[in-house]
Kinemage of the C-alpha trace (Angstrom):
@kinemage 1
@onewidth
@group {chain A} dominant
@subgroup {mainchain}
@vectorlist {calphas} color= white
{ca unk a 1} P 9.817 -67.143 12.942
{ca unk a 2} L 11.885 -65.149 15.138
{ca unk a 3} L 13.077 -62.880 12.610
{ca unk a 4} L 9.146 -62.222 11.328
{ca unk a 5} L 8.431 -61.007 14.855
{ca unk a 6} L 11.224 -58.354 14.680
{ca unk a 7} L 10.269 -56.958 11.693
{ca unk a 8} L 6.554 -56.564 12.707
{ca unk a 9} L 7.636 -55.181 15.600
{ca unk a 10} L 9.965 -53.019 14.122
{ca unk a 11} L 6.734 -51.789 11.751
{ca unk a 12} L 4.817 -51.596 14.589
{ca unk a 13} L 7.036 -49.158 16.014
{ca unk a 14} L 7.104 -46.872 12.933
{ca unk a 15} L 3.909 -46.653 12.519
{ca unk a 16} L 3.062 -45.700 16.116
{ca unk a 17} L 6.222 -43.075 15.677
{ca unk a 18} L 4.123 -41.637 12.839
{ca unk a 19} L 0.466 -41.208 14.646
{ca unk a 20} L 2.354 -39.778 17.350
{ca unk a 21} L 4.366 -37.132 14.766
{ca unk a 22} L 1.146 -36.308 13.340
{ca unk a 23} L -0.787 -35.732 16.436
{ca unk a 24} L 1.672 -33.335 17.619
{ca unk a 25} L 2.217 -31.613 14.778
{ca unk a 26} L -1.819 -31.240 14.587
{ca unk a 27} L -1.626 -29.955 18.098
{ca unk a 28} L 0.713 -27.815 17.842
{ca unk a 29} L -1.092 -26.107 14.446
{ca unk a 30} L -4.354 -26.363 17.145
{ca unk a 31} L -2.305 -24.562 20.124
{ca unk a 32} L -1.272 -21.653 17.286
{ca unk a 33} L -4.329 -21.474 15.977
{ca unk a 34} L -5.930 -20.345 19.757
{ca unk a 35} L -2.244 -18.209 20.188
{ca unk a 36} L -3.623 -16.134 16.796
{ca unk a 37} L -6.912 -15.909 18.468
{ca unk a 38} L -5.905 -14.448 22.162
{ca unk a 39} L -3.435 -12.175 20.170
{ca unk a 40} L -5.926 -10.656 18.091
{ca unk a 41} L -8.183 -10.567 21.369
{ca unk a 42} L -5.376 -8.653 22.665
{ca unk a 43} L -4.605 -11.035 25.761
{ca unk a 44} L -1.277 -10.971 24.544
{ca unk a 45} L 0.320 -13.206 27.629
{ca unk a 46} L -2.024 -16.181 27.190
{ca unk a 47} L -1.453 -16.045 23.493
{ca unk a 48} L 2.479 -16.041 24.532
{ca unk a 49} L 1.683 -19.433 26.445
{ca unk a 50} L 0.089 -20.826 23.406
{ca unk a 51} L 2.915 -20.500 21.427
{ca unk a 52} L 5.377 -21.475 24.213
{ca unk a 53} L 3.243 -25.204 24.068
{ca unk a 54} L 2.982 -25.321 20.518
{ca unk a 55} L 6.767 -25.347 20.389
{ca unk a 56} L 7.396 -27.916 22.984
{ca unk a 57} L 4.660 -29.833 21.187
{ca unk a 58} L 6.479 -29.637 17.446
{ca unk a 59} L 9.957 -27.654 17.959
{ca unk a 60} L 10.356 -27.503 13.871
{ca unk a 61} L 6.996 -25.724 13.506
{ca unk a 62} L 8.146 -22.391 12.160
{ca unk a 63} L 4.352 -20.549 12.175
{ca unk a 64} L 4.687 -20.928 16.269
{ca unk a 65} L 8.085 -19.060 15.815
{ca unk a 66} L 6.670 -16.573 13.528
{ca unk a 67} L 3.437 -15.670 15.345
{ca unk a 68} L 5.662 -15.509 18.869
{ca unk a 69} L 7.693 -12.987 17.016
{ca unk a 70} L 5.037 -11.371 15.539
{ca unk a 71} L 2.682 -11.038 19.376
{ca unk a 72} L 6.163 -9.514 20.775
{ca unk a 73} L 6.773 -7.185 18.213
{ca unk a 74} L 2.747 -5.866 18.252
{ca unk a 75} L 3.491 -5.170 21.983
{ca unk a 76} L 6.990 -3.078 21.914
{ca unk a 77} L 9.312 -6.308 22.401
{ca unk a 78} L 10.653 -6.405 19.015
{ca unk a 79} L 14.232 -7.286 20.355
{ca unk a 80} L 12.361 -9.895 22.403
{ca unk a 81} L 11.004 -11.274 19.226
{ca unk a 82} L 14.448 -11.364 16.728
{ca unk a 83} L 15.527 -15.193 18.043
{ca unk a 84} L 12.286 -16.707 17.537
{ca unk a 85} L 11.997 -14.994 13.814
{ca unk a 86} L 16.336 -16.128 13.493
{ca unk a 87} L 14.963 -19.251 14.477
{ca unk a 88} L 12.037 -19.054 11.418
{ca unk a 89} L 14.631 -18.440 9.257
{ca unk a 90} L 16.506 -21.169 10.101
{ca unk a 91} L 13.100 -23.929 9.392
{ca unk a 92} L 11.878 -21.780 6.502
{ca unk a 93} L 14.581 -19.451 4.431
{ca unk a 94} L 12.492 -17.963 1.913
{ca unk a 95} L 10.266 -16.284 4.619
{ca unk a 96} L 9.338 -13.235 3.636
{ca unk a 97} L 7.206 -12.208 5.966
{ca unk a 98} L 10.425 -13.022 8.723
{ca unk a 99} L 12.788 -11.002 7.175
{ca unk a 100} L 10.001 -8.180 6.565
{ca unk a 101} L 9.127 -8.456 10.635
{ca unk a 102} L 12.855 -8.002 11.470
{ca unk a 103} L 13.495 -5.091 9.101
{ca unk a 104} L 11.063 -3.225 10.189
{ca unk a 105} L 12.096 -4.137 14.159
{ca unk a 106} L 15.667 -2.572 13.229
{ca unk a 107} L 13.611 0.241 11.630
{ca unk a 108} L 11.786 0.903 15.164
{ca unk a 109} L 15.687 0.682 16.518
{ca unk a 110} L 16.840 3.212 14.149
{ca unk a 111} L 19.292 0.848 12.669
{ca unk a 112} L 18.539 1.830 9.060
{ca unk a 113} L 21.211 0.449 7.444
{ca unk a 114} L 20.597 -3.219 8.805
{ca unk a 115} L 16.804 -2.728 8.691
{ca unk a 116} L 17.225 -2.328 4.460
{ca unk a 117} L 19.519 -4.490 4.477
{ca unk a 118} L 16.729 -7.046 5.740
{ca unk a 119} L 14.198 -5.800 3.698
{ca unk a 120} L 16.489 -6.660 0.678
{ca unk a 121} L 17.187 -10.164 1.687
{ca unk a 122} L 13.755 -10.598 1.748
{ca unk a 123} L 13.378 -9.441 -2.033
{ca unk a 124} L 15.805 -12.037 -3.427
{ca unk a 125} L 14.350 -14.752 -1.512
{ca unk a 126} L 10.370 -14.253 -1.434
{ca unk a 127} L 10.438 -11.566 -4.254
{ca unk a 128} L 5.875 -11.985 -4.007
{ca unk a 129} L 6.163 -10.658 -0.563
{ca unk a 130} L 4.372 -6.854 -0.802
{ca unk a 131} L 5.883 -5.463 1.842
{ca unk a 132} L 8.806 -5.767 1.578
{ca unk a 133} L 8.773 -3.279 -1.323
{ca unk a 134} L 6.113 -0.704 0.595
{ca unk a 135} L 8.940 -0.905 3.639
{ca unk a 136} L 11.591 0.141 1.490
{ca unk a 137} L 9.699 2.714 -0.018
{ca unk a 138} L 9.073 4.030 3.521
{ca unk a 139} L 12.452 3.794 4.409
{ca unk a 140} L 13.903 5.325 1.014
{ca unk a 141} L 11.392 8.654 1.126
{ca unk a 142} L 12.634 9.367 4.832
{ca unk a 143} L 16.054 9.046 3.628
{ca unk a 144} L 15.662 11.545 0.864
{ca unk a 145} L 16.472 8.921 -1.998
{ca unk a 146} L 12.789 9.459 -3.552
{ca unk a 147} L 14.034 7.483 -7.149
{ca unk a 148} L 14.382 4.297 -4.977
{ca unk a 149} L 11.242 5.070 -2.903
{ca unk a 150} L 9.173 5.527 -6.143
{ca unk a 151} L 11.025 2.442 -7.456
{ca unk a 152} L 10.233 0.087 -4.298
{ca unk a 153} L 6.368 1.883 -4.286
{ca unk a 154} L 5.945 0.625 -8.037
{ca unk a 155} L 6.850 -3.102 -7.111
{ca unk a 156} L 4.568 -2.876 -4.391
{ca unk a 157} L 1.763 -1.507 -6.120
{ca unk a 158} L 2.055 -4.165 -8.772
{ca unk a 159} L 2.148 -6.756 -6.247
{ca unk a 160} L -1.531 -5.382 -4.770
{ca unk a 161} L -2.990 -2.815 -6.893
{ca unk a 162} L -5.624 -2.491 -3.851
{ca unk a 163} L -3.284 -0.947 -1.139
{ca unk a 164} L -3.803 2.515 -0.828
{ca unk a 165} L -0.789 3.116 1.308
{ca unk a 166} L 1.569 1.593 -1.409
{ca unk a 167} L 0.052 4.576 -3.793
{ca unk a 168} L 0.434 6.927 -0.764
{ca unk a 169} L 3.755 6.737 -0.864
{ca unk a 170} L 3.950 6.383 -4.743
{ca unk a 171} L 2.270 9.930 -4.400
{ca unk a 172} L 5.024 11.595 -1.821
{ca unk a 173} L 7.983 9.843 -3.326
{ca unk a 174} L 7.066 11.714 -7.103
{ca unk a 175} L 5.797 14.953 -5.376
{ca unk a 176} L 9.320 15.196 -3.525
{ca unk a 177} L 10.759 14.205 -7.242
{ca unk a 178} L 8.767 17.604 -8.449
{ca unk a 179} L 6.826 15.383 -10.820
{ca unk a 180} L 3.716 16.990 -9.395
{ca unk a 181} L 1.126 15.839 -12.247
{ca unk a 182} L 1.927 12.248 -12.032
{ca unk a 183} L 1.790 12.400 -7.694
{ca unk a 184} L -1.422 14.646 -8.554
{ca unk a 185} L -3.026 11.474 -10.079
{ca unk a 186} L -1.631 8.899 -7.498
{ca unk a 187} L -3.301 10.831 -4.846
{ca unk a 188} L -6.249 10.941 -6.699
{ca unk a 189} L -6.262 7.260 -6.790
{ca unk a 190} L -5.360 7.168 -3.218
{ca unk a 191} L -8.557 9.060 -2.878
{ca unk a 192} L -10.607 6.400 -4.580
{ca unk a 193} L -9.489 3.249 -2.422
{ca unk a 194} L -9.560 5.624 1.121
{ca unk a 195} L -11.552 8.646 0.800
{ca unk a 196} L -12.954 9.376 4.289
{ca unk a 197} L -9.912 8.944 6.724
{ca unk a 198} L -7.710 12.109 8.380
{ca unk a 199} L -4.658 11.105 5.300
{ca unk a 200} L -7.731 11.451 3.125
{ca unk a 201} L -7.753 14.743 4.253
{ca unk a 202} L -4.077 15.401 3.647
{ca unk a 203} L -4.361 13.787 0.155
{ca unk a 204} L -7.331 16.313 -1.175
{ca unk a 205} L -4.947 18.554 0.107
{ca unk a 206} L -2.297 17.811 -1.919
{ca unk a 207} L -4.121 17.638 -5.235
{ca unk a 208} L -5.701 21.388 -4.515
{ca unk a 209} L -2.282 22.228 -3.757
{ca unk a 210} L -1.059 20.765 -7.147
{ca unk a 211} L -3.617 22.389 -8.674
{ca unk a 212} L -2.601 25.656 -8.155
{ca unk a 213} L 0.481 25.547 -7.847
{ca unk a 214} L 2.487 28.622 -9.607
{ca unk a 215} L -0.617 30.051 -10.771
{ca unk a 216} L -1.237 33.998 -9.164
{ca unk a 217} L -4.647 35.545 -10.745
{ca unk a 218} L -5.206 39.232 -9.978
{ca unk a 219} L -8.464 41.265 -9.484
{ca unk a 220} L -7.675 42.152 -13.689
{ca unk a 221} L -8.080 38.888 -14.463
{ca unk a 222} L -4.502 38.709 -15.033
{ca unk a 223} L -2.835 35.058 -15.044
{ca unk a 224} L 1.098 34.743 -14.511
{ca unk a 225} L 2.908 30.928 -13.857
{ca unk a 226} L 5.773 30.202 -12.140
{ca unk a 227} L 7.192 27.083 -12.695
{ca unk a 228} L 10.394 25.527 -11.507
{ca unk a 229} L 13.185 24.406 -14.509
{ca unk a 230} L 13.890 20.778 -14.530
{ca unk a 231} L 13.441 17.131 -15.783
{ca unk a 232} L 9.656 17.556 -15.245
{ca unk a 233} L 8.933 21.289 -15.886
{ca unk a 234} L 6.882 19.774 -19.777
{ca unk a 235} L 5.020 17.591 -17.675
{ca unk a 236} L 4.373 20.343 -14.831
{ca unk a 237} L 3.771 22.867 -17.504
{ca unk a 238} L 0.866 21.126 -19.243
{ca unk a 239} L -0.558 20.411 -15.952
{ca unk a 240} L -0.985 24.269 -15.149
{ca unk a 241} L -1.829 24.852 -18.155
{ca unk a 242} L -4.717 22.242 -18.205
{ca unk a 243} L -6.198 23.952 -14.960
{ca unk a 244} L -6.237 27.401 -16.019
{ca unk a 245} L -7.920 25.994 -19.401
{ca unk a 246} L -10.572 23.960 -17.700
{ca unk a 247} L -12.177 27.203 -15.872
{ca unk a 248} L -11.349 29.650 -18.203
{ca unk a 249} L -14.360 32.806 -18.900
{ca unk a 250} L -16.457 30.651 -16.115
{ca unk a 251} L -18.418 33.135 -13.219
{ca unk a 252} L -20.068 31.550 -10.090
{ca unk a 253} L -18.192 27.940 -9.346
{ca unk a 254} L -18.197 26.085 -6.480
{ca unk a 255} L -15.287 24.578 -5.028
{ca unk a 256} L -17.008 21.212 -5.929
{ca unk a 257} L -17.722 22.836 -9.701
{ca unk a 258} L -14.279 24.246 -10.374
{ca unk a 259} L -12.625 20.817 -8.962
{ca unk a 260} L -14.569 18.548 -10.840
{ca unk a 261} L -13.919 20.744 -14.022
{ca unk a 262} L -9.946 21.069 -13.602
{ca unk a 263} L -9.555 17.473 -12.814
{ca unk a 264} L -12.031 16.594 -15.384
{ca unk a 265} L -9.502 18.631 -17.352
{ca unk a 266} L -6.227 17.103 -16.338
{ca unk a 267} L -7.072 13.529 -16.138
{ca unk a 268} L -7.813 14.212 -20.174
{ca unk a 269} L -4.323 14.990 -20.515
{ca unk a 270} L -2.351 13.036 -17.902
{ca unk a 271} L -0.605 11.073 -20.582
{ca unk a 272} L 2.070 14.489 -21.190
{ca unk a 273} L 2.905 14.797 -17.622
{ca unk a 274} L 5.514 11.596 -18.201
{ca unk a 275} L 8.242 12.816 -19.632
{ca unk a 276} L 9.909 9.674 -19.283
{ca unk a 277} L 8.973 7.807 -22.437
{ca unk a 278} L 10.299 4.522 -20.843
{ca unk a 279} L 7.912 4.793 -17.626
{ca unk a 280} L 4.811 2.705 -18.459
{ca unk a 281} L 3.900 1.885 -15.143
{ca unk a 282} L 2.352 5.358 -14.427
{ca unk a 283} L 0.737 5.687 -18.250
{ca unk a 284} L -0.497 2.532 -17.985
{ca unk a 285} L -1.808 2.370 -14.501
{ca unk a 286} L -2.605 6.072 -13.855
{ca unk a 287} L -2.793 8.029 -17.177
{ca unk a 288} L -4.811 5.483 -19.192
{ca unk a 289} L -6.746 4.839 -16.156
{ca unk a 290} L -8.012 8.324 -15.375
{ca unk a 291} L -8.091 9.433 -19.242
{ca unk a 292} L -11.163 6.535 -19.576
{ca unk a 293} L -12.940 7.834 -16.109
{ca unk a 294} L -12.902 11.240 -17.276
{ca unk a 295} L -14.397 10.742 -20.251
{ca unk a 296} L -17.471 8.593 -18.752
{ca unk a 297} L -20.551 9.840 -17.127
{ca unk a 298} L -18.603 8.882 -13.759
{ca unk a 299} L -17.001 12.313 -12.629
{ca unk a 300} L -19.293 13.821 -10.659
{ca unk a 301} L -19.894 10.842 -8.351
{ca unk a 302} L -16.162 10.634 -8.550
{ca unk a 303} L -15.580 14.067 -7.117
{ca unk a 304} L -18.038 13.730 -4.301
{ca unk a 305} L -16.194 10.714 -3.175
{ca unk a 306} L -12.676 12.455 -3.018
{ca unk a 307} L -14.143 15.493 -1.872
{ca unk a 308} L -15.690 13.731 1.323
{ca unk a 309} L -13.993 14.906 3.754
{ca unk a 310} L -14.090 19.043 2.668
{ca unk a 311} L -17.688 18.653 1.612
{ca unk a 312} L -19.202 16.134 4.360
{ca unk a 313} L -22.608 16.925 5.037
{ca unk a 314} L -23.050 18.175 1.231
{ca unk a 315} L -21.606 15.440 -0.345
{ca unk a 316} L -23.373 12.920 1.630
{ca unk a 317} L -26.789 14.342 0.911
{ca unk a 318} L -25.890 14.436 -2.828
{ca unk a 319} L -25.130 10.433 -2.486
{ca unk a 320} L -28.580 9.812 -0.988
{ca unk a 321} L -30.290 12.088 -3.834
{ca unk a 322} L -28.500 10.100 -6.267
{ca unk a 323} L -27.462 6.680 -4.977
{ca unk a 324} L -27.515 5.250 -8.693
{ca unk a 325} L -24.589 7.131 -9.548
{ca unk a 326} L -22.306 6.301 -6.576
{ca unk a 327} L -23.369 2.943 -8.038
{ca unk a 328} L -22.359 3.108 -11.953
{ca unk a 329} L -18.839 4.448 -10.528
{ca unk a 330} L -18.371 1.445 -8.332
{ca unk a 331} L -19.306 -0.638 -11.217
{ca unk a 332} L -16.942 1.169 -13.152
{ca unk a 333} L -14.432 0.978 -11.160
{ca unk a 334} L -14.963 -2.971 -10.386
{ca unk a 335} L -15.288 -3.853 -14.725
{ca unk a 336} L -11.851 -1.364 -15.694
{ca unk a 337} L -8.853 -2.883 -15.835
{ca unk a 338} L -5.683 -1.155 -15.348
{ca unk a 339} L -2.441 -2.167 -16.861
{ca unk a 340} L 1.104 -2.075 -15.615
């Protein structure tokens, strides 16, 4: 009899141990929860208290570590924030999105070397984590080693085909490489997921620039190209080569005309501006890609959406006079696939 009452006590016990776990666990997810909401109301203090609770409440609840770190860092206190994301690391190894927060606070430190070597941790143990890769790629182009920035931009762009500054710097890495056809369609597609910011701006001019680039035409109608030697100058040649073909004997363009022809032009052709036979990632995702838009119905809405922010009040008014073609490119662009 005796023994009986021990052990139901000694149930009773455990199970009132386990309400109590769950409760504060649940309140400490609840406390978090209003921390996110105060940080992204930018009352950055009370969302600090919020976490400070949720951790007293459940001390082995990483996300209160992580979104601590995360409400320092967004307000200049990165060093403030490494324990708590140590202390992430610590409940939850394969955190990504800990190691990618850290990185990029030894980044705003200027310790490069420890800030990639962060960002490669990360890799090996959350290799899905996006970016982690787009950091790199950052950190590679403003170190001058554009093969490893291209290299980190690819992974990234894999991982989310959708972010537009992952094919940004997919765009600089390969222009700084000289491979200016391939970074002329990258920007392009930059163009097509952000087309009316100020680095839209920058992009449209980058892909005039690339246009033109080494071609001098005099008042005789004369046409001379200079073009660098190297590992690209095939795939830079036939992009020249494509311009000056697309406009040839024609009087009176526009600069919407004459851009929607050369591109019209190059995009036909964008599968000889890889001279790397091995890279299918960019004739996949890019060359295939733009070789099917150019040969649709599709360009001229196409143009007027990359051309936004040169041709504003033009470009707009041609939308409203024909809003069914801005919508047979979106629906284009939602039904086409593009491979890796």
């Amino acid at each position: 009899m005796k023994t009986y009452h021990k052990i139901s006590f000694s149930l009773l016990l455990s199970v009132f141990s386990y309400v109590a776990f769950a409760q504060t666990k649940d309140d400490a997810k609840t406390l978090v929860k209003q921390g996110v909401a105060l940080n992204d109301a930018g009352k950055y203090d009370e969302a600090i208290a919020k976490y400070n609770e949720a951790i007293k409440a459940d001390a082995n609840y990483s996300t209160a570590y992580y979104e601590m770190g995360y409400t320092l860092f967004n307000t200049g206190k990165g060093k403030s924030a490494l324990p708590y994301l140590e202390k992430v690391l610590k409940l939850d190894p394969k955190s990504g999105g800990a190691y990618d927060m850290m990185g990029s606070i030894y980044d705003d430190d200027k310790q490069t070397d420890k800030a990639i070597e962060y960002f490669q941790q990360g890799i090996k143990v959350d290799p899905g984590y996006q970016r982690l890769y787009y950091n790199l790629a950052i950190m590679y182009y403003r170190l001058g080693k554009y093969p490893e920035s291209e290299a980190n931009a690819v992974s990234a762009i894999k991982l989310d085909p959708k972010h537009a500054s992952s094919q940004r710097i997919y765009a600089m890495a390969t222009y700084s490489e000289d491979k200016r056809g391939i970074s002329l369609l990258a920007w392009s597609s930059f163009l097509l997921l952000e087309p009316q910011t100020k680095r839209s701006a920058d992009a449209l001019g980058y892909i005039k620039y690339l246009l033109n680039y080494g071609i001098k035409r005099d008042s005789s109608k004369n046409v001379q190209l200079n073009l660098s030697s190297g590992a690209s100058e095939a795939g830079n040649m036939a992009l020249s080569i494509s311009v000056l073909a697309a406009t040839v004997d024609k009087k009176g363009l526009t600069g919407i005309d004459s851009l929607k022809l050369e591109l019209k032009n190059v995009y036909s052709v964008a599968g000889t501006f890889n001279t790397n036979k091995q890279d299918d990632f960019y004739s996949h995702f890019y060359a295939d890609y733009f070789a099917k838009l150019a040969s649709t119905d599709n360009m001229d809405a196409f143009i007027r959406l990359i051309s936004l922010t040169a041709y504003r009040d033009e470009n707009i008014q041609w939308f409203k006079d024909n809003n069914a073609k801005l919508s047979a490119l979106e629906a284009w662009v939602g039904s086409t696939k593009r491979g890796f």
